[in-house]
C-alpha positions in Angstrom: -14.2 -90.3 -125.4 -13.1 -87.1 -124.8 -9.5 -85.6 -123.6 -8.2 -82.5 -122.0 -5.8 -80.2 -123.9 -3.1 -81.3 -121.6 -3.4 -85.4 -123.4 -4.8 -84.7 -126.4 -1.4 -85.6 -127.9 -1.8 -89.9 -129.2 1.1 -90.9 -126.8 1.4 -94.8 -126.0 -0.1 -94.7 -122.9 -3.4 -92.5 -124.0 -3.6 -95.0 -127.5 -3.6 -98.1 -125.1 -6.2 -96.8 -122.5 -8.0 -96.0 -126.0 -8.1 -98.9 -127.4 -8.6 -101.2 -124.2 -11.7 -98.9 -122.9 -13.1 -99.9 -126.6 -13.1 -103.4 -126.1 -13.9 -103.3 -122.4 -16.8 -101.0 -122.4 -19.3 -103.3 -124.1 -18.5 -106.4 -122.0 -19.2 -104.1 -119.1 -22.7 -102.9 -120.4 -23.6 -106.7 -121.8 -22.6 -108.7 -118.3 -22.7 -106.5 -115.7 -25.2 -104.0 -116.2 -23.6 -100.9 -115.0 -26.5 -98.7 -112.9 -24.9 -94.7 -112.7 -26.4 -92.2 -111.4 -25.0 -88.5 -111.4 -22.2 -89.1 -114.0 -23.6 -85.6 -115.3 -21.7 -84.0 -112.1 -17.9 -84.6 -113.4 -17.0 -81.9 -115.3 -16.0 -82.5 -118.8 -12.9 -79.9 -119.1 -10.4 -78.8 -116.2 -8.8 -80.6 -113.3 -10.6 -82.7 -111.2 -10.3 -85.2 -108.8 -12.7 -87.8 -108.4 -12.7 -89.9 -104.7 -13.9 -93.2 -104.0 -14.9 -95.8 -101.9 -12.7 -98.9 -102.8 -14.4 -102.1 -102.1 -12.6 -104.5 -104.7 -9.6 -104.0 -107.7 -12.2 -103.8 -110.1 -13.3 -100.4 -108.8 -10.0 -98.9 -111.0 -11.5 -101.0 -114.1 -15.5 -100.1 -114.0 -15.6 -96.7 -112.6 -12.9 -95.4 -115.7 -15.0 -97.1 -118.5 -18.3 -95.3 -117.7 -16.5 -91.8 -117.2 -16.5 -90.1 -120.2 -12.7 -88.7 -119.3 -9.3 -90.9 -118.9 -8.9 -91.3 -115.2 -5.6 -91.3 -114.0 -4.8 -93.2 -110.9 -1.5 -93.1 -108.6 -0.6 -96.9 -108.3 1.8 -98.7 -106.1 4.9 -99.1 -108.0 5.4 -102.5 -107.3 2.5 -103.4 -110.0 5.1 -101.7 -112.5 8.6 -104.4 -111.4 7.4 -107.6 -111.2 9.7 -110.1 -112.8 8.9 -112.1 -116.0 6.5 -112.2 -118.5 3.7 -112.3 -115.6 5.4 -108.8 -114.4 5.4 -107.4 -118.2 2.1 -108.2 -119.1 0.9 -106.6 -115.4 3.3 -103.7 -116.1 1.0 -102.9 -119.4 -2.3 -103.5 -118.3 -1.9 -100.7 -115.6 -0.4 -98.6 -118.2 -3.2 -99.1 -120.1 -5.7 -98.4 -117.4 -4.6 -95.5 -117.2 -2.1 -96.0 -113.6 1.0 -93.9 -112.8 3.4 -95.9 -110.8 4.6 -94.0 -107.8 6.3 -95.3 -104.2 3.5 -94.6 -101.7 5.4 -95.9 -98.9 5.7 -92.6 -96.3 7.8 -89.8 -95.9 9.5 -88.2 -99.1 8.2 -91.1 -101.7 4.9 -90.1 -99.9 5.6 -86.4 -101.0 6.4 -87.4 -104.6 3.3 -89.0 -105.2 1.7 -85.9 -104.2 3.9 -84.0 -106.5 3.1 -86.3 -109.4 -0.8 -85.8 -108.6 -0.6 -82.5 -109.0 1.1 -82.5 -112.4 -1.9 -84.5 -113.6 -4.1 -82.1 -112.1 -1.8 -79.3 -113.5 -2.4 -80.7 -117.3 -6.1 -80.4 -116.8 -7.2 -83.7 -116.5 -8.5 -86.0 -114.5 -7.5 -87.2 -110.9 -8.7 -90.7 -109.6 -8.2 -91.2 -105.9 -9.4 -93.3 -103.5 -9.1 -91.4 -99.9 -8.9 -94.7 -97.4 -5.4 -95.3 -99.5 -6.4 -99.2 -99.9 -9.4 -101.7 -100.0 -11.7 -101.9 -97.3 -11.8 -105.0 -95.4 -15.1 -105.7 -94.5 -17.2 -103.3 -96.5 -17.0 -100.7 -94.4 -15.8 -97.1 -94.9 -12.4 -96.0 -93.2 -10.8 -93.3 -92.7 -9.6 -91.1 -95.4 -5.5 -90.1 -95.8 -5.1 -86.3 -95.7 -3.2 -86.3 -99.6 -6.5 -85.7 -101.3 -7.3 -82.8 -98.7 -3.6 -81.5 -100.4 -4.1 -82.1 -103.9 -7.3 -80.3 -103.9 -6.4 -77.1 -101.9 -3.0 -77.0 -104.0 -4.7 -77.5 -107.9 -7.6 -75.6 -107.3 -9.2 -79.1 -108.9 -13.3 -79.9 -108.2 -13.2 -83.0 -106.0 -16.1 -85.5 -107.4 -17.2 -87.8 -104.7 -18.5 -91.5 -105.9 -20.0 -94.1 -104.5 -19.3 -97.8 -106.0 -22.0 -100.8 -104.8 -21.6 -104.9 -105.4 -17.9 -104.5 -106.7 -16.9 -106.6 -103.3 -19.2 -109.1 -104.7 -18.6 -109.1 -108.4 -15.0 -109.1 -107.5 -13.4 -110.4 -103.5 -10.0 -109.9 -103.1 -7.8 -112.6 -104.4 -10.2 -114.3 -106.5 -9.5 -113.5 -110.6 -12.2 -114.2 -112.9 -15.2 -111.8 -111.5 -18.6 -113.0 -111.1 -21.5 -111.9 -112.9 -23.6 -109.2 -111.1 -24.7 -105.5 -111.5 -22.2 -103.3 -110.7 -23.6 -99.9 -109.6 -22.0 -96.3 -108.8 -23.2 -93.1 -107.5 -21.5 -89.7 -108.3 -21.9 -86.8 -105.8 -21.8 -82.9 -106.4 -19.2 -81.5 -107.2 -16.7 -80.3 -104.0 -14.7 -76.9 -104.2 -11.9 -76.7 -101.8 -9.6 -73.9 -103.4 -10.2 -71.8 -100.4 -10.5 -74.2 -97.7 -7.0 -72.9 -96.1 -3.6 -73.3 -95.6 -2.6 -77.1 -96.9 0.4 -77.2 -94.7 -2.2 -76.8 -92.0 -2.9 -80.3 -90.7 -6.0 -79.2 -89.0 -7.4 -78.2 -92.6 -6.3 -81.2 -94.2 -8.1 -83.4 -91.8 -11.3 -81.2 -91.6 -11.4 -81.3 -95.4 -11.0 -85.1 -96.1 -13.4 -85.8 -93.4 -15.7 -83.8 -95.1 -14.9 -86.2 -98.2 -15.6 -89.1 -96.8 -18.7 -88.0 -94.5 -19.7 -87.1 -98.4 -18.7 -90.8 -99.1 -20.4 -92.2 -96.6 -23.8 -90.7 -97.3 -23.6 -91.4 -101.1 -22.7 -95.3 -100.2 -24.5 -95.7 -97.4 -21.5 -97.7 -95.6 -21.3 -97.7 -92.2 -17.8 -95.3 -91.0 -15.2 -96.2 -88.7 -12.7 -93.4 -87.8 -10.0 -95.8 -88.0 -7.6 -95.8 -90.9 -8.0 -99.1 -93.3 -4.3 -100.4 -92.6 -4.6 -100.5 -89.4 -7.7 -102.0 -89.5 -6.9 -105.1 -91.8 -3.8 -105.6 -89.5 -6.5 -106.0 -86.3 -8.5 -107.6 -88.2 -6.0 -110.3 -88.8 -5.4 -110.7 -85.4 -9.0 -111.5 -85.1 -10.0 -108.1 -82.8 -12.7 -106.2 -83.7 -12.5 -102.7 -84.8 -14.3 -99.3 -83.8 -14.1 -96.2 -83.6 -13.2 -96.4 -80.0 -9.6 -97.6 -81.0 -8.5 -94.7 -82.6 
């Protein structure tokens, strides 16, 4: 498994991600069969960010063990303060997955999860992300949140598009123990944005993470709907259907 300079140091958190990718990889290969293409495409020094589709939690658990790299995702903090044993045991298992806790609820927490992206870009390593900001509801692919346009203009960092298939399946939300069934992924070309523009720029930020997720959507072959994946669960709920034409 190889590290960047930035954590090459044997801290806690790198020993634990260690040790539990050890014991997780071969249950992966022996019961669910991972099929990858393209993993040759994320680079194995420097920043980078690699972007997502998210179709189930175990997307943060299989893509990580097959990439040579620790990933580092940016995690909602309440993971990290649940009460209890329950909450402690949680708290270490994201640890160990490699997952920074940060408050990703808008405004200036919004800003500092941003900040704390770019430090991990910053050490040289590796950024996971996934651009609709939560699960997809249905399967589909929604519209991507403009911080990964940010992250990428501001680190200079290669943004690796992939593509996960059957996760949805293996894994629906709410339901625990996973079932048993391929799990498959597809990583893209690499996608340089250091001179896309200004990243206070809105217009850029947009125009680049569409150009993420139009990559997304080509790799999974999910159908798109240019409406954001909140919104669209809350609609959803309500039992209306959403489109494109609602946004």
């Amino acid at each position: 498994m190889s590290e960047m300079k930035g954590s090459s140091r044997l801290s806690p958190t790198i020993l634990a991600y260690t040790l539990l990718k050890a014991f997780l990889s071969p249950i992966l290969m022996i019961f669910f069969r991972p099929k990858v293409t393209g993993l040759r495409n994320v680079p194995t020094v420097g920043p980078v960010i690699i972007a997502s589709n998210h179709l189930s939690f175990s997307d943060s658990i299989f893509m990580p063990l097959v990439v040579p790299r620790k990933v580092t995702f940016l995690a909602k903090s309440e993971y990290f303060t649940s009460p209890g044993i329950k909450g402690f045991l949680k708290k270490i298992t994201f640890h160990a997955l490699g997952q920074v806790p940060v408050d990703r609820s808008g405004g200036a927490r919004s800003e500092a999860a941003i900040d704390t992206g770019l430090r991990v870009l910053a050490e040289g390593d590796c950024l996971g992300i996934y651009p609709e900001g939560t699960r997809s509801p249905d399967g589909r692919l929604y519209r991507g949140r403009t911080g990964i346009a940010r992250l990428a203009i501001e680190s200079g960092a290669l943004v690796v598009p992939v593509a996960m298939f059957h996760t949805d399946k293996i894994q629906p939300t709410g339901q625990v123990i996973p079932n048993l069934r391929q799990v498959a992924m597809v990583f893209g070309e690499p996608m340089d944005f250091s001179d896309a523009g200004d990243s206070d720029n809105p217009l850029v930020l947009r125009r680049v993470t569409d150009e993420i997720m139009a990559t997304l959507q080509k790799l999974s072959g999910q159908e798109y709907v240019d409406v954001y994946a909140t919104v669209a669960k809350e609609r959803l709920a309500r039992g209306e259907e959403v489109t494109d034409d609602e946004v």
